[in-house]
C-alpha positions in Angstrom: 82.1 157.4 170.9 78.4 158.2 170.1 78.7 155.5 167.4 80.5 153.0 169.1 77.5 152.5 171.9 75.1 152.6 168.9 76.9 149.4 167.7 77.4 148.3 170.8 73.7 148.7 172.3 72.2 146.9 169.2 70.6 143.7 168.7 73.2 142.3 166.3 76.4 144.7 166.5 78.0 143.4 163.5 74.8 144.0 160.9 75.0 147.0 162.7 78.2 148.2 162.1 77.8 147.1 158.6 75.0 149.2 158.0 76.2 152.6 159.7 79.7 152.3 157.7 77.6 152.2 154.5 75.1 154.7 155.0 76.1 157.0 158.1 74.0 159.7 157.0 71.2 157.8 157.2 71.8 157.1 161.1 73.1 160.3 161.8 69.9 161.8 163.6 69.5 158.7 165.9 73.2 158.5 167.2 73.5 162.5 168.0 70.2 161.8 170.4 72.3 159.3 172.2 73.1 160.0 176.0 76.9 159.0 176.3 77.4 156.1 179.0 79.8 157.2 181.5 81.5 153.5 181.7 81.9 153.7 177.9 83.5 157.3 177.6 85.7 156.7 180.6 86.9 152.8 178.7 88.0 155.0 175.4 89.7 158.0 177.4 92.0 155.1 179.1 92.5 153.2 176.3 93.4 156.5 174.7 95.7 157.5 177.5 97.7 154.5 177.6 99.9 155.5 174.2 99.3 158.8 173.4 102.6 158.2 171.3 100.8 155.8 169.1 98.1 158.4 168.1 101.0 160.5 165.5 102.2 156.5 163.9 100.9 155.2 160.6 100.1 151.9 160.8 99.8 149.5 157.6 99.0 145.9 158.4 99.1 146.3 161.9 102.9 147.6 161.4 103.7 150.8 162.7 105.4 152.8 159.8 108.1 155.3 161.5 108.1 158.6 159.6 111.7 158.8 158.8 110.5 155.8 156.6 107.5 156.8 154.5 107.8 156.8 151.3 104.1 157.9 150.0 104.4 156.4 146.6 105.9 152.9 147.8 102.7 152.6 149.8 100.3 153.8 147.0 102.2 151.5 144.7 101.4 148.4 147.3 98.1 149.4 147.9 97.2 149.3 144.2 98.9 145.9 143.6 96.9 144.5 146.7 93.8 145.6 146.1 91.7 143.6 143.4 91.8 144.4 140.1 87.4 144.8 140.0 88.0 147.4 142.7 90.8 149.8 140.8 88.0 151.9 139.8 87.5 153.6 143.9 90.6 154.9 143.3 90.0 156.7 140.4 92.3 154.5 137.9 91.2 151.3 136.0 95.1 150.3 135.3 97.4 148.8 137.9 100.9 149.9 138.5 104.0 147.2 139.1 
């Protein structure tokens, strides 16, 4: 939440968000000595409370994925044949799989 009224409070939210999802460490110090806003904390505990059945779902393309259904190597297999080629290497394999 602390992070979310950092991004929110700034100048420019989106260079800001950029920045603290590439190097978190680096704003780390500054967010912890952030006062929570009451308004703020009280928007994400009823956002959170309206579907607390949504919190245990895996979603994948804004699809929720019911568990009886996952198959963890179907979903590997589609995330390696959507991500680009240049970007195998993250995942710690420079070959695609069909």
């Amino acid at each position: 939440m602390l992070t979310a009224q950092f991004v929110l409070q700034s100048k420019d939210p989106l260079k800001t968000l950029v920045a603290v999802t590439q190097d978190f460490p680096k704003y780390q110090r500054r967010i912890s000595k952030i006062a929570l806003n009451a308004t703020l904390k009280d928007a994400f505990r009823g956002n959170w409370m309206v579907d607390q059945s949504s919190r245990e779902k895996v979603w994948l393309n804004n699809q929720p994925i019911p568990q009886h259904k996952m198959n963890p190597f179907k979903y590997v297999g589609y995330i390696l044949r959507s991500v680009p080629y240049s970007m195998l290497h993250c995942f710690g394999t420079d070959t695609p799989y069909s």
